[in-house]
LODRENGU-377386 format. One record per residue (C-alpha): x, y, z. Coordinates in Angstrom, 3 decimals. Layout:
<recs>
        px        py        pz
         X         Y         Z
...
</recs>
This chain:
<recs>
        px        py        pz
    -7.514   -24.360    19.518
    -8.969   -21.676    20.830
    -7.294   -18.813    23.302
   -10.035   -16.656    23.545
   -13.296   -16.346    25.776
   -16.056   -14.930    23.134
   -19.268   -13.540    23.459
   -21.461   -13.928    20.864
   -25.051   -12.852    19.466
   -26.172   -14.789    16.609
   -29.807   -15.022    14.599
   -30.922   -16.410    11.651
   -33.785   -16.108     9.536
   -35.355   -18.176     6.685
   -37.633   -15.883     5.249
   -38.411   -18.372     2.193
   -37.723   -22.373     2.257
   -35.128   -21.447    -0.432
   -33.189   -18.931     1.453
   -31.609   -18.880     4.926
   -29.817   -15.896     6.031
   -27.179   -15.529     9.858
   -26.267   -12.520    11.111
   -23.964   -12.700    14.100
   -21.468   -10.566    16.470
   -18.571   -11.755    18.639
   -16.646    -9.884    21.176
   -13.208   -11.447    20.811
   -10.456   -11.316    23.887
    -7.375   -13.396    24.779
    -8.353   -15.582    27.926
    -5.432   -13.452    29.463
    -2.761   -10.188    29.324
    -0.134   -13.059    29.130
    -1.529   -14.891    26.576
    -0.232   -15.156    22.490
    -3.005   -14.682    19.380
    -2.720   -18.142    17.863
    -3.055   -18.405    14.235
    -2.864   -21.530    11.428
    -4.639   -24.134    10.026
    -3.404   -27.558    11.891
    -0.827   -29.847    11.932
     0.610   -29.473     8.811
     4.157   -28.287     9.863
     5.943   -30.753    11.982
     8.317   -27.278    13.830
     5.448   -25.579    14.956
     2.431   -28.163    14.666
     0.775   -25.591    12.060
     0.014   -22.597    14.599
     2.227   -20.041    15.441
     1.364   -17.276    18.834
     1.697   -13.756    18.623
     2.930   -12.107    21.300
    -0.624    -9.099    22.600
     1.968    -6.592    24.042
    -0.402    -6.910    27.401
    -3.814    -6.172    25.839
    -6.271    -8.559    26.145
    -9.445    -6.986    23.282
    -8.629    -8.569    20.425
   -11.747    -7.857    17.886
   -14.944    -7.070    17.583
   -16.472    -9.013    14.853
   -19.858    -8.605    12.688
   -20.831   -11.171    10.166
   -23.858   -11.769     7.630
   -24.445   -14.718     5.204
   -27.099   -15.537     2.742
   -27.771   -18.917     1.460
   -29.727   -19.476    -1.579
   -30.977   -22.854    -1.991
   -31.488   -23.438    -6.154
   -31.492   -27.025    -5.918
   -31.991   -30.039    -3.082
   -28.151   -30.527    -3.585
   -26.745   -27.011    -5.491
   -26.365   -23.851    -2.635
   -25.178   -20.577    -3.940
   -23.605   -18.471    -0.769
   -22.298   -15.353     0.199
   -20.343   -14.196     3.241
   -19.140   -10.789     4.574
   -17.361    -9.955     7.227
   -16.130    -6.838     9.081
   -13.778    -7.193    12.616
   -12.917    -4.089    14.191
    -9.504    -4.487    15.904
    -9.286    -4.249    19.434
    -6.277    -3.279    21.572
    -4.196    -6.569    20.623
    -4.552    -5.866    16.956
    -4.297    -2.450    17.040
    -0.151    -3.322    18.636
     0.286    -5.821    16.137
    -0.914    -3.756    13.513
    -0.297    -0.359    13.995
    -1.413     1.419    10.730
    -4.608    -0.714    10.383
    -6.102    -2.829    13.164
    -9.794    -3.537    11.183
   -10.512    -6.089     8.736
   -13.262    -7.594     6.060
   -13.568   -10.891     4.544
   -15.941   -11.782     1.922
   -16.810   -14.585    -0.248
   -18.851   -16.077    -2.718
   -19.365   -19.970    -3.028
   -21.601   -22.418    -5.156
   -22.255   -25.844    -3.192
   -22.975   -29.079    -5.027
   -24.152   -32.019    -2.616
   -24.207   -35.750    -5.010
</recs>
């Protein structure tokens, strides 16, 4: 589902066979003033289908959204990774979320392929 046009820049890099790295920005925006910011991970809840819509308050930005990853191949099957992310909250998020409209996410994860 998504409710959004984006625009998005991304590049990657693999500046050793052992390591690949992504880099990538999105310009986030409801498709409309009208439209809800949907959130939720499927249909897991049979009274809402597992998303739920936020009303935007009439704003359409929703985020702007930078994001780097670096993979680390130390096996043919074992990947170490590690993610950051930092969204800078556009007029949407800044209605919902009044006393802080930016956000990070970050993660590390260890892959095993058999």
């Amino acid at each position: 589902m998504q409710s959004f046009p984006r625009l998005g820049v991304p590049s990657g890099l693999r500046p050793h066979k052992q390591v690949t790295t992504s880099t990538e920005f999105h310009s986030l925006a409801l498709a409309n003033r009208n439209d809800l910011w949907y959130s939720g991970g499927g249909a897991y809840q049979p009274w809402t289908f597992g998303y739920t819509g936020r009303a935007a308050g009439g704003a359409q930005s929703l985020a702007n959204l930078w994001d780097t990853s670096v993979e680390y191949r130390i096996r043919p099957s074992i990947a170490a990774t590690g993610y950051f992310g930092y969204a800078v909250g556009g007029a949407v998020m800044a209605a919902i979320y009044p006393k802080g409209k930016d956000g990070t996410l970050g993660y590390l994860e260890l892959n095993y392929r058999f």
